[in-house]
C-alpha positions in Angstrom: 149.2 86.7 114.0 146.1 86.8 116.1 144.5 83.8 117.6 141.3 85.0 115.9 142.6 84.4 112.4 141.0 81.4 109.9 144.0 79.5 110.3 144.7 79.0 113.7 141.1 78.5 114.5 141.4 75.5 111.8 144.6 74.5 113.7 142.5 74.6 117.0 139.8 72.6 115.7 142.0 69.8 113.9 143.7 69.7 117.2 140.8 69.3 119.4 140.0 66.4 116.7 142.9 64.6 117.5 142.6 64.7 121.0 138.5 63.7 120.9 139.7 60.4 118.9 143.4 60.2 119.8 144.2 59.1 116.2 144.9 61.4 112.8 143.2 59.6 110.9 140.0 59.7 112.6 139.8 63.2 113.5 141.0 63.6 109.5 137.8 61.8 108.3 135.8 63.9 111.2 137.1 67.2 109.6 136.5 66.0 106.3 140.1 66.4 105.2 143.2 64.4 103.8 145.1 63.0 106.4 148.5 64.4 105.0 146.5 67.6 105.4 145.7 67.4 108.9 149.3 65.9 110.2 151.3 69.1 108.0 148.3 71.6 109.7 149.3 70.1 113.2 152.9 70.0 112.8 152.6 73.8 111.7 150.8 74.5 114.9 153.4 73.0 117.0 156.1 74.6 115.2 154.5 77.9 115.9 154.3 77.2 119.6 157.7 75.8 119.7 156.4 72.5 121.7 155.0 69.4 120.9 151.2 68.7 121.5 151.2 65.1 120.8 153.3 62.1 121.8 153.3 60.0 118.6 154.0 56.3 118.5 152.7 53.3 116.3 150.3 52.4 118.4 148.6 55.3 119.4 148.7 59.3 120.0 148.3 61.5 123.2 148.7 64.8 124.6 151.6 65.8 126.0 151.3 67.8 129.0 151.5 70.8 127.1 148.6 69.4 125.0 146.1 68.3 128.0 146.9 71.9 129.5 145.5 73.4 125.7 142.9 71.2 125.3 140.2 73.1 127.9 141.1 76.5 126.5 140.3 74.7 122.7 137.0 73.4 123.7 135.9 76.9 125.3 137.4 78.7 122.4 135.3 76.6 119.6 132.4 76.0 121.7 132.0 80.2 122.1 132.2 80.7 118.1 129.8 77.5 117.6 127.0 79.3 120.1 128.4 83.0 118.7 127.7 81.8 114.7 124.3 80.1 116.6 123.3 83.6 117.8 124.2 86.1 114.9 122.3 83.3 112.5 118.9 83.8 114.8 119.5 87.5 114.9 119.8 87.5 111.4 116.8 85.1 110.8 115.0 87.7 113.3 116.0 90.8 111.0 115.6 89.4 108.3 111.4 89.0 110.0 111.6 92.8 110.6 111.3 95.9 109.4 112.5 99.1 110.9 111.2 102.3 109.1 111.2 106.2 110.0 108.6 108.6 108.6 107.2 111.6 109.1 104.1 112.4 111.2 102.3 113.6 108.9 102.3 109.8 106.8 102.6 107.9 110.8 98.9 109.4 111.6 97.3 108.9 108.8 98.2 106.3 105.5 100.8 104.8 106.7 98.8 102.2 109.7 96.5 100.8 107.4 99.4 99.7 105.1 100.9 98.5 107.9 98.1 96.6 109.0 97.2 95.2 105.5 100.9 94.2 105.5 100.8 92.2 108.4 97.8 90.5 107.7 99.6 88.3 104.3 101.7 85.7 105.5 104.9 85.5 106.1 104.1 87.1 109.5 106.7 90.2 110.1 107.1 92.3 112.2 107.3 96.1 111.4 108.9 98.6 114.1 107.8 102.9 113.2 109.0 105.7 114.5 107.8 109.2 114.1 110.0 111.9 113.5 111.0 115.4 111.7 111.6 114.7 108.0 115.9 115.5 108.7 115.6 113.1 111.4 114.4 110.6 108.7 118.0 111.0 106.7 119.8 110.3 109.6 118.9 107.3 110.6 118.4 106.0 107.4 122.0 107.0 107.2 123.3 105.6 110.4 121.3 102.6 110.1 118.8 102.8 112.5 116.1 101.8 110.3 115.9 99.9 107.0 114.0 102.5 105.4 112.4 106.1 105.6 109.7 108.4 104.1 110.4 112.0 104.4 110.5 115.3 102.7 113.7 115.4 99.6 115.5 116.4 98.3 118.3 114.0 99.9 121.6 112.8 99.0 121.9 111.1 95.9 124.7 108.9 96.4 124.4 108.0 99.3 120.0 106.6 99.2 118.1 105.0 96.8 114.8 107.3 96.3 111.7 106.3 95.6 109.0 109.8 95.0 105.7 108.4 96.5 103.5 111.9 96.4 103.2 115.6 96.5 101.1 118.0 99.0 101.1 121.7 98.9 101.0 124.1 101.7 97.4 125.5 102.3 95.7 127.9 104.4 93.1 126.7 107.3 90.2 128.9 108.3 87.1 128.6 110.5 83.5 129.3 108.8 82.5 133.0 108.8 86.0 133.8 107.9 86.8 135.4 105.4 88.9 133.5 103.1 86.1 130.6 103.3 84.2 131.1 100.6 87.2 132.0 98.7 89.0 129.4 96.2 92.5 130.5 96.6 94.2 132.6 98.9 97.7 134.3 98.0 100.4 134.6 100.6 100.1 138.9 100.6 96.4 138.1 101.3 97.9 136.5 104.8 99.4 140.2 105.9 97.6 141.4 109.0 96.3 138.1 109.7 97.3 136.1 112.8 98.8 133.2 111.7 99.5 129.7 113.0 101.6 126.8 112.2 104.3 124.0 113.8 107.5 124.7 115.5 110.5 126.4 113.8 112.5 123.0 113.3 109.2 122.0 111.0 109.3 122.0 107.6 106.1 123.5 107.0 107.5 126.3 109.2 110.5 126.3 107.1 108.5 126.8 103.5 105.9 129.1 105.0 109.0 131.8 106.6 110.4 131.3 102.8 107.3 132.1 100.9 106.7 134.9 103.2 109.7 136.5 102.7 109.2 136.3 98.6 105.8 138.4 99.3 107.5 140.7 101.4 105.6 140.0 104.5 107.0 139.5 108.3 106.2 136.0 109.1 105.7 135.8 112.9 103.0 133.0 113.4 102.2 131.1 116.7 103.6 128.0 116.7 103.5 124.5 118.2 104.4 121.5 118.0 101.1 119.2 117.4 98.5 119.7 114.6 95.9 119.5 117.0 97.0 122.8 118.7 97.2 124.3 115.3 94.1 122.8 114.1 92.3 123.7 117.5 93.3 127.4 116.9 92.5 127.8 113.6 88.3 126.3 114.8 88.5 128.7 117.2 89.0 131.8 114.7 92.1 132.9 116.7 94.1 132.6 114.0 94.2 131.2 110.6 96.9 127.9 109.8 99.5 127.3 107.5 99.3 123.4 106.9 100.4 121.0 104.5 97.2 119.7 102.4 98.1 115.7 103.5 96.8 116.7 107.2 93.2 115.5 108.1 91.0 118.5 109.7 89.3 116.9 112.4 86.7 120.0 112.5 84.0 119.5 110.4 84.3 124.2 110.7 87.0 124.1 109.2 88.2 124.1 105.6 91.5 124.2 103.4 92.3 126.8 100.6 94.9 126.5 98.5 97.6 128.7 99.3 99.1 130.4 95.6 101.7 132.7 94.8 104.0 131.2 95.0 102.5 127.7 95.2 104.7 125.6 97.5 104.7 121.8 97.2 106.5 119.2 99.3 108.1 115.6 98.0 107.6 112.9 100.1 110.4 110.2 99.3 111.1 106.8 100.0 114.6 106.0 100.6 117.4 103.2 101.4 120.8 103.0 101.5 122.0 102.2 98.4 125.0 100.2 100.0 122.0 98.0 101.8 120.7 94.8 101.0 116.8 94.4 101.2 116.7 91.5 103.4 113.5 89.5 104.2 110.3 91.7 104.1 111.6 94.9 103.6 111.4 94.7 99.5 108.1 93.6 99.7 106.3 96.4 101.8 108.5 98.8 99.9 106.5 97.4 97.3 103.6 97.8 98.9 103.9 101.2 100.6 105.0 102.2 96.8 101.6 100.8 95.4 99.3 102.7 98.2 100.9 105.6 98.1 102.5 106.8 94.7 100.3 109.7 92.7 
């Protein structure tokens, strides 16, 4: 049996108790058990090391030399799980004072600092800890536990996160004044054939619903792509090309203006989620709260 186990770490420190007060039933009333107890958990431990640890007499009790040669290795045994439990309680304390959370950039540049700001400012202090990412990214390290919670695009798995649906956006088109779907109050996807067209990177999920809706109207899709709205953005108030955006994302230009994009329209779900195998610790339940109040409709 390993020297890890509950019981020989109880057999370790009842021994180290004996020695300390070189009498049973001392080191009986400092581990707050019945003497008997102590004597039958000692004579076990012997037993199972085939020696004697104590020389026993009326008078008194000592080591033996097999005892005084266990006694340092006890005392740096105990005293590394007293400072180990000391350290995984602060960590915990520490998590428990944090909040880890994924989302995508879309939220990260716009909504979610003010909540984050407003969140901070109500006691208890805590700290919270974002990254940016892609929307599968989000999943993932939900998943792995990386972060406590995440805001990304669903569907995702059922079973495995507890999902909370905060909003909707649709994808729209984003054109320069004097162009000519600006005056216009919807724009179908055929009307986008012949136009040059811009939106993010392939892995994107914008990308992703744009190629699809394409496809239903029969159309190549083909755009310029990059990774960083502001590229997009800065092409579209140009007039080099005309962007395919999701409605969430500020313009910047005051040239430029959104038209919804019909035909089919396409919408995107943006979902909080935790494990459901997770405990909400500390001041994660409490911003969920929060980022569920700013950001739900």
């Amino acid at each position: 049996m390993p020297w890890t186990d509950n019981r020989r770490l109880r057999h370790l420190a009842f021994f180290k108790a004996v020695a300390d007060t070189s009498s049973f039933t001392l080191a009986a009333e400092q581990c707050n058990v019945a003497q008997p107890t102590l004597s039958s958990a000692i004579r076990m431990f012997e037993q199972e090391l085939g020696a004697d640890l104590f020389e026993r007499t009326t008078r008194r009790v000592r080591l033996t030399r097999l005892g005084h040669s266990l006694l340092p290795l006890a005392n740096a045994v105990l005293t590394n799980i007293d400072l180990a439990s000391r350290d995984i309680r602060a960590l915990a304390e520490s998590e428990r004072q944090s909040v880890r959370f994924a989302a995508v950039s879309s939220l990260t540049s716009r909504r979610l600092p003010a909540i984050v700001r407003r969140f901070g400012e109500e006691p208890p202090a805590a700290k919270i800890m974002i990254q940016d990412v892609p929307s599968p990214d989000v999943a993932r390290l939900v998943r792995d536990g990386e972060v406590d919670i995440g805001i990304g695009l669903a569907p995702f798995d059922p079973d495995l996160f507890e999902q909370h649906l905060l909003s909707e956006d649709a994808l729209v088109v984003v054109c320069s004044e004097g162009h000519r779907f600006f005056d216009r109050g919807e724009v179908s996807w055929r009307d986008l054939a012949g136009e040059t067209v811009t939106t993010f990177k392939p892995n994107s999920s914008v990308h992703q619903m744009a190629a699809s809706a394409f496809a239903q109207a029969g159309l190549p899709f083909q755009p310029e792509t990059y990774n960083y709205r502001m590229t997009v953005l800065g092409m579209a108030a140009q007039g080099l090309a005309v962007a395919i955006l999701p409605s969430l994302e500020e313009l910047v230009y005051a040239s430029l203006r959104q038209i919804p994009l019909v035909e089919p329209v396409v919408r995107r779900r943006y979902c909080l989620i935790h494990r459901k195998d997770r405990p909400l610790l500390g001041p994660i339940r409490p911003l969920i709260d929060l980022i569920k109040s700013e950001l739900s409709g």
